[in-house]
Backbone bond lengths (Angstrom), bond angles and torsions (degrees), N, CA, C in turn:
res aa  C-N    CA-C-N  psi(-1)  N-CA   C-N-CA  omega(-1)  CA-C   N-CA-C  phi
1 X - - - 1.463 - - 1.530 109.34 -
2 X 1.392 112.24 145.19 1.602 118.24 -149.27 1.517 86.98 -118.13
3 X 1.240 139.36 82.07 1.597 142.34 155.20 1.425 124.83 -69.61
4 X 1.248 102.60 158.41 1.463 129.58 -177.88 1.504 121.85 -171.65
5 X 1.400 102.39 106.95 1.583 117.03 166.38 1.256 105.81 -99.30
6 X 1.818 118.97 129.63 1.719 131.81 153.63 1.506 115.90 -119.76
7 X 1.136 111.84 116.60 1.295 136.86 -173.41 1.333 102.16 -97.83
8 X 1.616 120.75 109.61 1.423 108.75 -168.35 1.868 97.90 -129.62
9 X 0.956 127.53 141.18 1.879 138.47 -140.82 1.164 121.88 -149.22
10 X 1.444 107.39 118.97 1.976 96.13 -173.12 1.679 94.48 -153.71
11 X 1.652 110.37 92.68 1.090 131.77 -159.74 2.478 94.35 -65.53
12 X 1.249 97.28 -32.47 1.164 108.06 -179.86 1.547 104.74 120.60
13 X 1.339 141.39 -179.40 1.622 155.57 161.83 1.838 99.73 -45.81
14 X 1.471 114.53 118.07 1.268 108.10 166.37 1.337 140.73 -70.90
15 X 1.184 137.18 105.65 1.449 139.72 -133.86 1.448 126.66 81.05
16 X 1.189 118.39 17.31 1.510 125.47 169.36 1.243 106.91 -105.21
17 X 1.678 107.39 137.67 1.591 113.34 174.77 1.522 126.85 -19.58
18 X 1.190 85.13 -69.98 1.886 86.19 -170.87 2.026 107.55 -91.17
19 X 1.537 106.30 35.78 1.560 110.80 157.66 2.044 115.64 -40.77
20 X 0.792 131.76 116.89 1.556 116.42 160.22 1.282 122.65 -109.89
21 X 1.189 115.79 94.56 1.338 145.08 149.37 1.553 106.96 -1.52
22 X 1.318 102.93 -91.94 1.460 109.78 -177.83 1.777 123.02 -58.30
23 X 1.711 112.48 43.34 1.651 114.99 -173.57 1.468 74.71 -117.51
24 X 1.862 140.53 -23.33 1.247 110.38 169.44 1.542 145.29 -84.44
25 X 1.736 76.84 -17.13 1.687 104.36 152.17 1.456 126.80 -49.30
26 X 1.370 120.94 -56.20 1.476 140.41 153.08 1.374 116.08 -25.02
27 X 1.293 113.58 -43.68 1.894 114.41 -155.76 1.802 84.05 -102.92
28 X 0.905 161.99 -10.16 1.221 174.26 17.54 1.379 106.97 87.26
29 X 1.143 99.63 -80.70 1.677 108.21 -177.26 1.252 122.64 -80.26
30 X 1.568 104.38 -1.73 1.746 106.61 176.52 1.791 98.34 -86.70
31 X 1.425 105.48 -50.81 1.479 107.30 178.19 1.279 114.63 -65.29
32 X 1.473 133.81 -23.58 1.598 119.16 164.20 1.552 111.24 -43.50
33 X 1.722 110.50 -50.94 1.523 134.41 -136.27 1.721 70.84 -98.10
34 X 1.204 148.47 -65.59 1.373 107.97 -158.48 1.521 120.39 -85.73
35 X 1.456 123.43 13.39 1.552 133.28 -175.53 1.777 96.88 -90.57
36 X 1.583 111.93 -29.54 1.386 112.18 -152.30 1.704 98.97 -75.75
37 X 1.136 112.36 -176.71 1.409 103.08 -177.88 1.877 105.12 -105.23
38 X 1.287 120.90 3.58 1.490 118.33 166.36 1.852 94.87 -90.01
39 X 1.082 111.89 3.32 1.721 100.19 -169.33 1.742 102.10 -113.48
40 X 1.123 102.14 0.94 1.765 120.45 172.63 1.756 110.14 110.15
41 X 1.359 118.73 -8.77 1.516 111.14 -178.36 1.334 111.97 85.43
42 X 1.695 115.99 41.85 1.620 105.42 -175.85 1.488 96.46 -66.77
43 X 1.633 89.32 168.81 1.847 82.07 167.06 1.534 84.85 -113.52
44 X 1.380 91.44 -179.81 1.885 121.82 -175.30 1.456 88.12 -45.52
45 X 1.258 124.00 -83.76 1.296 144.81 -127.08 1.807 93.87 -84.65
46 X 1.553 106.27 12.71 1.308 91.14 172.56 1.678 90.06 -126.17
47 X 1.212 116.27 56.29 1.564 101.43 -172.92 2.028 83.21 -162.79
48 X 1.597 84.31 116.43 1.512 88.79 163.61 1.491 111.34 -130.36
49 X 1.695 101.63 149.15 1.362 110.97 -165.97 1.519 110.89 -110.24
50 X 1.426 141.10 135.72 1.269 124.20 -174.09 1.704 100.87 -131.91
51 X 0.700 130.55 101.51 1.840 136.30 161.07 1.325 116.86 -91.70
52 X 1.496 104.29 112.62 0.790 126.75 153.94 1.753 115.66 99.46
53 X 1.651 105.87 11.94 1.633 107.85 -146.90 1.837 109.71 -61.80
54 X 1.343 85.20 -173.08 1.768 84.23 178.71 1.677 95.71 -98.92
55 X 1.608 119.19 -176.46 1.061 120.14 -177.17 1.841 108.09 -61.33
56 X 1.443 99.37 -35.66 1.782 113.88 -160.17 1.941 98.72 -46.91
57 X 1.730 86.73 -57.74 1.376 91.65 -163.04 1.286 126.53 -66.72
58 X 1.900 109.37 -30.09 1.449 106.24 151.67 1.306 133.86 -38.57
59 X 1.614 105.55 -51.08 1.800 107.38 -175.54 1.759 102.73 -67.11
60 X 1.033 105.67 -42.86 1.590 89.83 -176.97 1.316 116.10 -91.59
61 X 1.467 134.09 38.01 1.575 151.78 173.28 1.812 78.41 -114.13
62 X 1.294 132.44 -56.49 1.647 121.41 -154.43 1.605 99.09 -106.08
63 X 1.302 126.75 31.21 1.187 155.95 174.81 1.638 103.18 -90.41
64 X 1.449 93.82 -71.71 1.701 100.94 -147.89 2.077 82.32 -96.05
65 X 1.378 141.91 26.27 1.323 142.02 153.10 1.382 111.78 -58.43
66 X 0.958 137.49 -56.61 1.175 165.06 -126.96 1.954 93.92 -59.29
67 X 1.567 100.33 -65.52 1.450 126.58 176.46 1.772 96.30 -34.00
68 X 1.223 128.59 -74.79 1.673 130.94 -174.46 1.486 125.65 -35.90
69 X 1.333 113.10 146.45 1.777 109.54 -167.27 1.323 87.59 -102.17
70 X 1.590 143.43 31.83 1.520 134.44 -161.87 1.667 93.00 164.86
71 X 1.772 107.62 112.43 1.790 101.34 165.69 1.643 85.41 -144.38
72 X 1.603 90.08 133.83 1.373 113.02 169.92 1.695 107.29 -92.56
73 X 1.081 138.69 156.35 1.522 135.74 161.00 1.639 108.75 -143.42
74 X 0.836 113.52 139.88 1.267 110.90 179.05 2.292 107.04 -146.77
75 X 1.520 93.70 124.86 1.425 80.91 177.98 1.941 109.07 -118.24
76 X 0.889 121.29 158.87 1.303 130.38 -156.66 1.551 112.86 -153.08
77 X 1.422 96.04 83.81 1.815 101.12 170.55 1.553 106.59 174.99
78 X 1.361 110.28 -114.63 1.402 114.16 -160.50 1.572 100.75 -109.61
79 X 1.394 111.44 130.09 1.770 110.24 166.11 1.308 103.32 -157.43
80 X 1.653 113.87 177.68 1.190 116.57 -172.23 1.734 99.70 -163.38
81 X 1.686 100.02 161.48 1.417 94.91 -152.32 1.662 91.51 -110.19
82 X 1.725 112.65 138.91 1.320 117.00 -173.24 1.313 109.80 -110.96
83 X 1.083 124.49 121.96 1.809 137.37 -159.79 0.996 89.65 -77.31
84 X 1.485 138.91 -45.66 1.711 129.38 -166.53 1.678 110.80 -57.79
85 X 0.944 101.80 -34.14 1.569 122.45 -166.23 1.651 132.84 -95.29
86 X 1.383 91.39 -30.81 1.607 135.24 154.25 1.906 78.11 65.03
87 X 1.303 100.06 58.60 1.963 105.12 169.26 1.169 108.77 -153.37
88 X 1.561 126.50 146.17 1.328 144.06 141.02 1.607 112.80 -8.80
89 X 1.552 128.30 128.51 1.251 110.01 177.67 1.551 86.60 -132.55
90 X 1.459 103.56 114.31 2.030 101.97 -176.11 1.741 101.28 -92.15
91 X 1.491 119.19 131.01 1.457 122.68 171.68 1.485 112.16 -80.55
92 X 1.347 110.88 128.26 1.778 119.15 -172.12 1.168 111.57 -78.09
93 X 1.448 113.44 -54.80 1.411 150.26 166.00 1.089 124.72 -141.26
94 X 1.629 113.62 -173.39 1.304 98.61 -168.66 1.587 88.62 -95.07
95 X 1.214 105.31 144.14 1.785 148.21 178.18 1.238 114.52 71.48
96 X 1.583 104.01 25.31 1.772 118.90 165.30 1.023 112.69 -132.08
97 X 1.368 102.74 104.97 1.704 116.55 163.62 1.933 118.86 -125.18
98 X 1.315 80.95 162.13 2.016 75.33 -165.78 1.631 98.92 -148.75
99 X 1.597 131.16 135.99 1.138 154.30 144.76 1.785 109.11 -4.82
100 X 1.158 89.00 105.44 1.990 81.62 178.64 1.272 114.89 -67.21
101 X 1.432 122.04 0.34 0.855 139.61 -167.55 1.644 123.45 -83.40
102 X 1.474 84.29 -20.73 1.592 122.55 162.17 1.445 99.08 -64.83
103 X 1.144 125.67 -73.61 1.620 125.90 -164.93 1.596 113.57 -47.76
104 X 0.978 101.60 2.69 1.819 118.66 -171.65 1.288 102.05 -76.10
105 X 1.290 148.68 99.14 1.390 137.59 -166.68 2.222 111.94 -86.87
106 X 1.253 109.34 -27.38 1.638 139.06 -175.47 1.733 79.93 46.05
107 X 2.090 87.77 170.74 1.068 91.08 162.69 2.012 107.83 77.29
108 X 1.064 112.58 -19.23 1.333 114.27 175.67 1.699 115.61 -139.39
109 X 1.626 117.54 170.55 1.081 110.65 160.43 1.566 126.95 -71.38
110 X 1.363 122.86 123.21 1.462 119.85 169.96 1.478 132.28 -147.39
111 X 1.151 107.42 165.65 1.592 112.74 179.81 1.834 118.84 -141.00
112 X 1.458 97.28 108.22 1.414 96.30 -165.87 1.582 128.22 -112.77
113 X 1.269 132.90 101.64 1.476 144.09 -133.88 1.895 83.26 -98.98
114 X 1.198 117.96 134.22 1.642 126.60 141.82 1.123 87.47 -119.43
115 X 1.433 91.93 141.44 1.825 136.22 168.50 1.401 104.23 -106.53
116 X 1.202 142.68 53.44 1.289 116.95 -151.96 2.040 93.97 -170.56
117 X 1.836 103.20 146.89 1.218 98.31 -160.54 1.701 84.57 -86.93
118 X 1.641 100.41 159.93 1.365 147.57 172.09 1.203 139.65 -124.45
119 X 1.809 88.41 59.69 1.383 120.47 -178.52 1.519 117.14 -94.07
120 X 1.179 147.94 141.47 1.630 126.51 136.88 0.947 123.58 -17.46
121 X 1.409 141.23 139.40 1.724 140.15 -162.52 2.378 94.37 -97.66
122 X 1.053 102.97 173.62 1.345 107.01 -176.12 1.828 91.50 110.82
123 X 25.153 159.46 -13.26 1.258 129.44 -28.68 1.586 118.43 -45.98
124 X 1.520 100.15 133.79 1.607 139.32 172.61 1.400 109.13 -69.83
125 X 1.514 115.76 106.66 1.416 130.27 145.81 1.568 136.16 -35.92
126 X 1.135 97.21 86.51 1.970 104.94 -160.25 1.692 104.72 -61.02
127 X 0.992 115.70 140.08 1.428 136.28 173.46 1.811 100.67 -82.72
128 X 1.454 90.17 125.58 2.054 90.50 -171.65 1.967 82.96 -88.63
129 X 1.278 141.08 -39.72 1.238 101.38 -166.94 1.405 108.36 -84.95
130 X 1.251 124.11 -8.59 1.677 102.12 167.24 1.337 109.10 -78.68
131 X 1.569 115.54 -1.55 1.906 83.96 173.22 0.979 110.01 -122.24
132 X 1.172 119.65 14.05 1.918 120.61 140.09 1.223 121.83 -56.86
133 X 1.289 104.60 -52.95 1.827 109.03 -175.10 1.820 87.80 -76.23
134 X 1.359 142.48 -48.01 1.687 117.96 -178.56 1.484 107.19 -39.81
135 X 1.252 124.86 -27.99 1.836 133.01 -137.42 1.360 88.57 -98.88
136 X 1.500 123.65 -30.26 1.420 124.11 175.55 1.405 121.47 -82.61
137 X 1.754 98.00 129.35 1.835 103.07 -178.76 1.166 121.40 -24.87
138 X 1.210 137.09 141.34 1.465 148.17 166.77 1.685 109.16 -68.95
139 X 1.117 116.61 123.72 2.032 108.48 165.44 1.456 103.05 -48.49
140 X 1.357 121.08 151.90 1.745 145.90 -179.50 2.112 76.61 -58.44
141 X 1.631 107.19 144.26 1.403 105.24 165.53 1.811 106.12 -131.56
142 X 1.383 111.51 134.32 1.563 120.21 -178.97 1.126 82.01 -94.21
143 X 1.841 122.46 124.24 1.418 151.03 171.77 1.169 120.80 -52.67
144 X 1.721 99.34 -61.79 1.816 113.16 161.40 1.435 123.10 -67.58
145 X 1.351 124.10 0.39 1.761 126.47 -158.54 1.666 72.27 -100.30
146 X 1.213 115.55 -60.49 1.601 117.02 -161.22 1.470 110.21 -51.46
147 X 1.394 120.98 -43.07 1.375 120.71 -157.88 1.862 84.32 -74.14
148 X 1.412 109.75 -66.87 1.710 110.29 -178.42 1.297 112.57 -23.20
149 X 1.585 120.16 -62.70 1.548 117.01 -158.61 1.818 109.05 -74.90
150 X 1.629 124.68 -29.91 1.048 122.87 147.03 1.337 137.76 -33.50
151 X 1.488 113.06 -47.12 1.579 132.22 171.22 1.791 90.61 -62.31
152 X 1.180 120.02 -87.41 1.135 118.57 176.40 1.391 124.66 -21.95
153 X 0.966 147.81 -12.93 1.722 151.47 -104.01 1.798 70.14 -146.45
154 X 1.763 103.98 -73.74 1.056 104.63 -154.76 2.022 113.36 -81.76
155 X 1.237 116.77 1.85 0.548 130.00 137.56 1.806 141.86 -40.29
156 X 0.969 106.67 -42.96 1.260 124.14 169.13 1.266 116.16 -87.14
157 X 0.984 129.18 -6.22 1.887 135.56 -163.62 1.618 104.28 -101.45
158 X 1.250 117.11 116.25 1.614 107.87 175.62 1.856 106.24 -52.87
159 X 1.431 114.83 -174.94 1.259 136.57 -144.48 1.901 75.09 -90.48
160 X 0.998 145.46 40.83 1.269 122.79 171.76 1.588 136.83 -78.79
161 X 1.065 113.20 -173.11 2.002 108.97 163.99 1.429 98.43 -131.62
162 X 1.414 101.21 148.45 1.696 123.61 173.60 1.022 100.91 -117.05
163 X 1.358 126.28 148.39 2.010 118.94 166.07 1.466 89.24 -126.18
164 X 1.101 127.99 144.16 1.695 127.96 152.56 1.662 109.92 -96.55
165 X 0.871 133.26 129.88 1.583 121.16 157.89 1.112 120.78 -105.42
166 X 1.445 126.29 155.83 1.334 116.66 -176.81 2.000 116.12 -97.81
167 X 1.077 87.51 13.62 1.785 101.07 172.09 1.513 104.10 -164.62
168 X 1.447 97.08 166.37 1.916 103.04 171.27 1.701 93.73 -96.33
169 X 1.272 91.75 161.42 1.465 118.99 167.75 1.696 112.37 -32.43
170 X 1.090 116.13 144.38 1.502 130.29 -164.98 1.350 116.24 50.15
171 X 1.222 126.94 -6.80 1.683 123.69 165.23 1.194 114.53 -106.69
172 X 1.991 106.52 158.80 1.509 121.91 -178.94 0.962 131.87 -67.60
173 X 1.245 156.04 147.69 1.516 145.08 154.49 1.657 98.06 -83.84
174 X 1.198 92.58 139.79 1.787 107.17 -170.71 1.799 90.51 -100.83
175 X 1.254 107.27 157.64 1.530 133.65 -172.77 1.532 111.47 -136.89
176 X 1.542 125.03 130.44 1.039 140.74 172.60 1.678 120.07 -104.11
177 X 1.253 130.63 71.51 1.464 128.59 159.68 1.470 113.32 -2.92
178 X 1.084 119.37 -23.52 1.531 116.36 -171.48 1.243 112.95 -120.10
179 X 1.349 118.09 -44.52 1.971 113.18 173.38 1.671 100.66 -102.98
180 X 1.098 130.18 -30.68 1.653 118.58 -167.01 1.250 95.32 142.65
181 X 1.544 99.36 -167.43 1.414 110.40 165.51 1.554 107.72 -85.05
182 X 1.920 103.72 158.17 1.322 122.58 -146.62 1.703 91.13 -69.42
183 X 1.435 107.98 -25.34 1.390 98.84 -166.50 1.760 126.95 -88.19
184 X 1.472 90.03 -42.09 1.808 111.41 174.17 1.808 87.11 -68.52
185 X 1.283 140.57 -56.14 1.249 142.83 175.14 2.358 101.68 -25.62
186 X 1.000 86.71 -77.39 1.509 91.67 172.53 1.330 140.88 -69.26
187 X 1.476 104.87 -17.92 1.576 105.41 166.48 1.285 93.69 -80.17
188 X 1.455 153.80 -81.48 1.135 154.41 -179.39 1.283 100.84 -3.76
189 X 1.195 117.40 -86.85 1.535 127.50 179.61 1.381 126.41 -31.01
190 X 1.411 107.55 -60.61 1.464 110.65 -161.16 1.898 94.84 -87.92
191 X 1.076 120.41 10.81 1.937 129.01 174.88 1.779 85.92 -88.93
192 X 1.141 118.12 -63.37 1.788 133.95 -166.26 1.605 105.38 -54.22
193 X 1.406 115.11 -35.51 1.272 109.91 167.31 1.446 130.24 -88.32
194 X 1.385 115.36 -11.55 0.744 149.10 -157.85 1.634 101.55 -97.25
195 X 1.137 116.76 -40.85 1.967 133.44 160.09 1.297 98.81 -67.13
196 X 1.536 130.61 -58.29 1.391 128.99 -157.85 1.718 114.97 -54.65
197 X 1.586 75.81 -44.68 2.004 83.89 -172.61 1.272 96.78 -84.84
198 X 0.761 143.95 35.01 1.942 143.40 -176.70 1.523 70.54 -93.68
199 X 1.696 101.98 146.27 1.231 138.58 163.05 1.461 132.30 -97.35
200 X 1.363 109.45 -24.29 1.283 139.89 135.20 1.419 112.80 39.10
201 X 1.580 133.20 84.68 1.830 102.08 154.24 1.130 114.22 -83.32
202 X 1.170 111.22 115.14 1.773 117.35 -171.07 1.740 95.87 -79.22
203 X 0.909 116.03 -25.17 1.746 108.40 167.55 1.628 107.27 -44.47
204 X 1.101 135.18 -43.48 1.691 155.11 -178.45 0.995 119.61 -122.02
205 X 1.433 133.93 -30.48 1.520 131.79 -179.44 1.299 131.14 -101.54
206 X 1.279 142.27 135.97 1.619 141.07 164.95 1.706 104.42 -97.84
207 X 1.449 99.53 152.99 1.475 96.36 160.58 1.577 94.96 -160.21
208 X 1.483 97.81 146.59 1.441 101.09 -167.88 1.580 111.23 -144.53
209 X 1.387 124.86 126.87 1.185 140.51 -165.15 1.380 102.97 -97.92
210 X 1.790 105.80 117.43 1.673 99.44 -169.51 1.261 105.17 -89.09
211 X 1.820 117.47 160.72 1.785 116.56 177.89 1.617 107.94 -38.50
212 X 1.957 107.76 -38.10 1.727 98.59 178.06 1.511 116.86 -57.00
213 X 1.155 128.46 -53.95 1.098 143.26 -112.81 2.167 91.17 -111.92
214 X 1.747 86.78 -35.57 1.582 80.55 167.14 1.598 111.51 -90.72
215 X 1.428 135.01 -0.75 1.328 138.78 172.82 1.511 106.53 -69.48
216 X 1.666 111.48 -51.35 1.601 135.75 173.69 1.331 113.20 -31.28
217 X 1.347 101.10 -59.39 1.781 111.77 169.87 1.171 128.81 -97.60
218 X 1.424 115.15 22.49 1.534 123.84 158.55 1.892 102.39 -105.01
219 X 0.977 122.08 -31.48 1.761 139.27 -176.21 1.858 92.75 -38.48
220 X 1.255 122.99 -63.12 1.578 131.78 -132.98 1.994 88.49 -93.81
221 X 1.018 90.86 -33.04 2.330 97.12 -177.72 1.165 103.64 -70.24
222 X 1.728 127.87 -37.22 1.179 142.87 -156.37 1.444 87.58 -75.23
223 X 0.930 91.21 -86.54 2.067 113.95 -176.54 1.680 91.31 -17.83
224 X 1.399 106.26 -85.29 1.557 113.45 -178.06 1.815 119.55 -17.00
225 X 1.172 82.45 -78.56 1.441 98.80 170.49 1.683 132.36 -36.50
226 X 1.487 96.33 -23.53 1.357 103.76 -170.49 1.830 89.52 -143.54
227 X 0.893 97.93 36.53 1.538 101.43 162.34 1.474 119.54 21.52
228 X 1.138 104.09 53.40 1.581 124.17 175.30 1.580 107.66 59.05
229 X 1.250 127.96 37.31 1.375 147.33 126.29 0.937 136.38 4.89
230 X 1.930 95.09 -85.74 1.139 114.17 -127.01 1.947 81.60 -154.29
231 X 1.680 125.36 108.87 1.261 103.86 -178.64 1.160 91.93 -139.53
232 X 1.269 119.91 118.36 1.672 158.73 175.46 1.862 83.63 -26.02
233 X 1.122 118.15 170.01 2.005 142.70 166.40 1.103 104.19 -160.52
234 X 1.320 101.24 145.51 1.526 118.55 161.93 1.348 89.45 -135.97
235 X 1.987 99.34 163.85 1.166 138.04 -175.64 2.029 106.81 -133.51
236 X 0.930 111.66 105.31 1.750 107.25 -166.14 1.684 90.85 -137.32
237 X 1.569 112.54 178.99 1.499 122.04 173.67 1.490 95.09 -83.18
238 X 1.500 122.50 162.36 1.057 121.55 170.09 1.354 112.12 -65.85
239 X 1.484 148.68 -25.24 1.103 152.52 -159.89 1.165 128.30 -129.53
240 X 1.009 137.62 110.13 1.993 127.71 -159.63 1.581 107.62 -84.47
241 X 1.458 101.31 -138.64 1.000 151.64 -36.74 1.720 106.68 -30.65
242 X 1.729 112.43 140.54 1.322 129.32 -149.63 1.266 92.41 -102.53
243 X 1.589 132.55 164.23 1.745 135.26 173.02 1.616 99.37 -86.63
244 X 1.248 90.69 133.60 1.854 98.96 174.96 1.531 126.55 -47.44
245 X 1.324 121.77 148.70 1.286 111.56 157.45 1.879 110.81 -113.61
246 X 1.368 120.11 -70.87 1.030 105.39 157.28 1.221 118.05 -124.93
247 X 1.804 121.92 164.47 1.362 129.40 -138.77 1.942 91.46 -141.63
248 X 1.255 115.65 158.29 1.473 125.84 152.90 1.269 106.69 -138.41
249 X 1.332 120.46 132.15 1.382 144.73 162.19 1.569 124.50 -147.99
């Protein structure tokens, strides 16, 4: 299986009001979560990171995708939603912004995360049952079983696209200086607990949490958290089997 993760990041101008801190937190905790073996066992060299790029280098980073049987993308920072266009507009830098629509690779397998608010342009409350189930033993995990049944996973998935967003249209995605953003903050999380409490004999068993299914149970913390705010979207085929996010085996 031919992978590719791009993690693309635009914390904002350093020392400007609305800087967010926690978008380096984000790129951090995505690369813990996809090296680990509940996050599929990427390796390094299949994980590229881009902060802050210009438009150029984006298009020719989602240029040369094309080649991979599996591209993850995920962007994490500042965007805003353009009614003319009725799309996501993610800011690179400042006076570079580009069509998320761009991040769309077609033609291949993918899964594409905005972190980013979806507005018109112009400390975190801990959840006690996710940290009961964190507090609970993890199943024994085979390193190589995980990366295999992932490959496999996506293997099985027609040629589709998933998008997750971290808000619907005309609302913000909120940011935490200290854990990340509110949303990559909670999918992370509630996937990790979500492995822990697996019951799993990984001697015989797989179980695998799809990008839907871990978006599903990030949707209801989000909301909470932001007191109906801020409510996570997805965009998926109507019919799966869905590409993994995290797996135990």
């Amino acid at each position: 299986m031919n992978r590719k993760a791009v993690i693309i990041s635009n914390p904002g101008e350093s020392g400007a009001e609305n800087y967010c801190g926690g978008v380096i937190k984000d790129v951090a905790n995505y690369r813990l979560f996809l090296l680990s073996p509940i996050g599929g066992l990427w390796q390094r060299s299949e994980i590229s990171e881009m902060s802050r790029p210009s438009i150029a280098e984006v298009r020719l980073e989602m240029q040369g995708l094309f080649t991979y049987d599996y591209v993850l993308v995920v962007f994490v920072g500042h965007g805003w939603h353009s009614t003319d266009l009725d799309s996501t507009i993610v800011r690179l830098r400042k006076g570079q912004e580009i069509d998320s629509n761009e991040l769309r690779i077609g033609m291949t397998k993918q899964t594409l995360i905005l972190d980013c608010c979806r507005q018109p342009y112009p400390g975190m409350p801990e959840d006690r049952a996710l940290l009961e189930m964190l507090a609970k033993t993890a199943p024994p995990l085979h390193d190589q079983d995980c990366r295999r049944y992932y490959d496999k996973r996506i293997q099985d998935c027609a040629e589709e696209l998933v998008v997750m967003y971290a808000c619907s249209t005309g609302q913000s995605a909120a940011d935490n200086d200290a854990t990340g953003g509110i949303y990559t903050y909670n999918l992370l999380r509630a996937s990790k607990a979500w492995a822990r409490a697996s019951t799993a004999d990984t001697s015989s068993e797989v179980e695998i949490l799809s990008v839907v299914a871990a978006h599903e149970k990030t949707l209801p913390l989000v909301e909470r958290l932001r007191g109906g705010r801020q409510t996570p979207h997805i965009e998926k085929p109507r019919t799966g089997p869905y590409y993994p996010f995290c797996i135990v085996a």
